[in-house]
N, C-alpha and C positions, 0 to 999 in steps of 0.2 A: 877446174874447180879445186879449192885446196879445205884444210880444216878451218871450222867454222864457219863457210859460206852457207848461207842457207839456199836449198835446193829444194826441188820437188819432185816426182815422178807419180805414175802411174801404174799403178799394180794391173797383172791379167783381171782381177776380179774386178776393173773399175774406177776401185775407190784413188784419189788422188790424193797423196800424202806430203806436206812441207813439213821440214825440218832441218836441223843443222848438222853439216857434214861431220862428222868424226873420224871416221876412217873410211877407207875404198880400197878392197882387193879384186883381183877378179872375180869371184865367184860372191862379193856381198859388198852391202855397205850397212855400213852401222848410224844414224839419226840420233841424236841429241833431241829431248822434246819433239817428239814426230807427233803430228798432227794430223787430224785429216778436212780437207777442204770440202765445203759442202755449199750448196748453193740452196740459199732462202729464201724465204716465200716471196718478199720482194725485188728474187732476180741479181740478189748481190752475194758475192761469196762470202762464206764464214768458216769459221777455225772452229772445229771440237776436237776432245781427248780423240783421239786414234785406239789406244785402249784402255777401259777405265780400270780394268784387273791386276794391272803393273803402276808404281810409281812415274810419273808422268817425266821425271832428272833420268830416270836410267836410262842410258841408249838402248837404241834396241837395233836387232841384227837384220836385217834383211835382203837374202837371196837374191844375186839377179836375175836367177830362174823367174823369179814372181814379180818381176818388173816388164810390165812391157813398154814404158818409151819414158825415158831419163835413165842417171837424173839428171837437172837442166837446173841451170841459175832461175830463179823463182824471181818474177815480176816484182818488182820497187813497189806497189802498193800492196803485195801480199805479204812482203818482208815486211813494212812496217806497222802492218796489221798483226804479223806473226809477234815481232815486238812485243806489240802495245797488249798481247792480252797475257792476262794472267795465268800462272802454271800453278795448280793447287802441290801442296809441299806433302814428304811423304807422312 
Protein backbone atom coordinates (compact mmCIF):
# COMPACT_ATOMS: atom_id res chain seq x y z
CA UNK A 1 0.00 0.00 0.00
CA UNK A 2 1.45 3.45 -0.60
CA UNK A 3 0.00 7.18 -0.11
CA UNK A 4 -3.34 7.90 -1.20
CA UNK A 5 -4.52 4.21 -1.71
CA UNK A 6 -7.49 3.98 0.00
CA UNK A 7 -7.69 1.25 2.65
CA UNK A 8 -9.81 -0.11 5.39
CA UNK A 9 -9.39 -1.95 8.47
CA UNK A 10 -10.95 -2.92 11.42
CA UNK A 11 -10.75 -1.42 14.82
CA UNK A 12 -10.79 -3.96 18.33
CA UNK A 13 -14.03 -2.03 18.91
CA UNK A 14 -15.73 -3.24 15.60
CA UNK A 15 -16.26 -0.50 13.77
CA UNK A 16 -14.83 -0.72 10.22
CA UNK A 17 -13.07 2.39 8.95
CA UNK A 18 -12.24 3.30 4.91
CA UNK A 19 -10.10 6.08 4.12
CA UNK A 20 -6.99 7.21 2.36
CA UNK A 21 -3.59 6.28 3.23
CA UNK A 22 -1.41 9.20 4.29
CA UNK A 23 1.17 7.92 6.09
CA UNK A 24 2.12 4.29 7.88
CA UNK A 25 4.82 3.84 10.61
CA UNK A 26 4.90 1.15 12.88
CA UNK A 27 3.11 1.90 15.66
CA UNK A 28 0.03 4.10 13.43
CA UNK A 29 -1.37 5.14 10.52
CA UNK A 30 -2.66 8.41 9.69
CA UNK A 31 -6.39 8.31 7.12
CA UNK A 32 -7.18 11.27 5.03
CA UNK A 33 -11.32 11.42 5.28
CA UNK A 34 -11.64 8.33 7.36
CA UNK A 35 -14.84 7.07 7.34
CA UNK A 36 -16.85 4.52 8.87
CA UNK A 37 -18.69 1.67 7.14
CA UNK A 38 -22.01 0.72 8.17
CA UNK A 39 -24.41 -1.63 6.96
CA UNK A 40 -28.23 -0.47 6.19
CA UNK A 41 -31.28 -1.31 6.76
CA UNK A 42 -31.46 -2.81 3.27
CA UNK A 43 -28.28 -5.02 3.75
CA UNK A 44 -26.07 -2.72 1.74
CA UNK A 45 -23.05 -0.92 2.98
CA UNK A 46 -22.89 2.76 3.61
CA UNK A 47 -20.22 5.57 4.46
CA UNK A 48 -20.91 8.00 7.55
CA UNK A 49 -18.49 10.86 9.25
CA UNK A 50 -16.19 8.39 11.55
CA UNK A 51 -16.20 11.57 13.71
CA UNK A 52 -18.50 14.48 13.55
CA UNK A 53 -16.39 16.62 16.39
CA UNK A 54 -13.23 16.96 14.12
CA UNK A 55 -13.08 18.43 10.50
CA UNK A 56 -13.84 15.66 8.24
CA UNK A 57 -10.02 17.05 5.48
CA UNK A 58 -7.81 16.58 8.69
CA UNK A 59 -6.25 13.24 8.85
CA UNK A 60 -6.49 11.53 11.71
CA UNK A 61 -3.84 9.26 13.53
CA UNK A 62 -4.66 6.03 14.36
CA UNK A 63 -2.63 3.42 16.61
CA UNK A 64 -2.11 -0.02 15.40
CA UNK A 65 -2.76 -1.05 18.96
CA UNK A 66 -6.54 -0.44 18.03
CA UNK A 67 -6.48 -2.00 14.67
CA UNK A 68 -7.31 -5.53 14.84
CA UNK A 69 -7.15 -6.80 11.00
CA UNK A 70 -5.69 -4.16 8.21
CA UNK A 71 -5.15 -2.10 6.76
CA UNK A 72 -6.17 -3.94 3.39
CA UNK A 73 -6.89 -2.28 -0.20
CA UNK A 74 -10.58 -1.66 0.18
CA UNK A 75 -12.98 -3.38 -2.45
CA UNK A 76 -13.46 -1.41 -6.04
CA UNK A 77 -17.21 -0.69 -5.04
CA UNK A 78 -16.42 0.75 -1.70
CA UNK A 79 -13.62 2.98 -3.14
CA UNK A 80 -16.06 4.23 -5.58
CA UNK A 81 -18.69 4.71 -3.28
CA UNK A 82 -15.98 6.26 -0.78
CA UNK A 83 -15.44 8.79 -3.97
CA UNK A 84 -18.76 9.60 -4.92
CA UNK A 85 -20.03 10.88 -1.55
CA UNK A 86 -19.73 14.13 -0.23
CA UNK A 87 -17.20 15.52 2.60
CA UNK A 88 -18.90 18.37 4.34
CA UNK A 89 -15.99 21.42 4.34
CA UNK A 90 -14.69 22.83 7.64
Amino acid sequence: MKKDDVVSCMLNSGIEVIGTLDTQTDTSIKLIRPMRVVLQQNNQLGLTTLMFSVSALDPISISKSNILVGPAQSREELVLEYQRVEVPQK
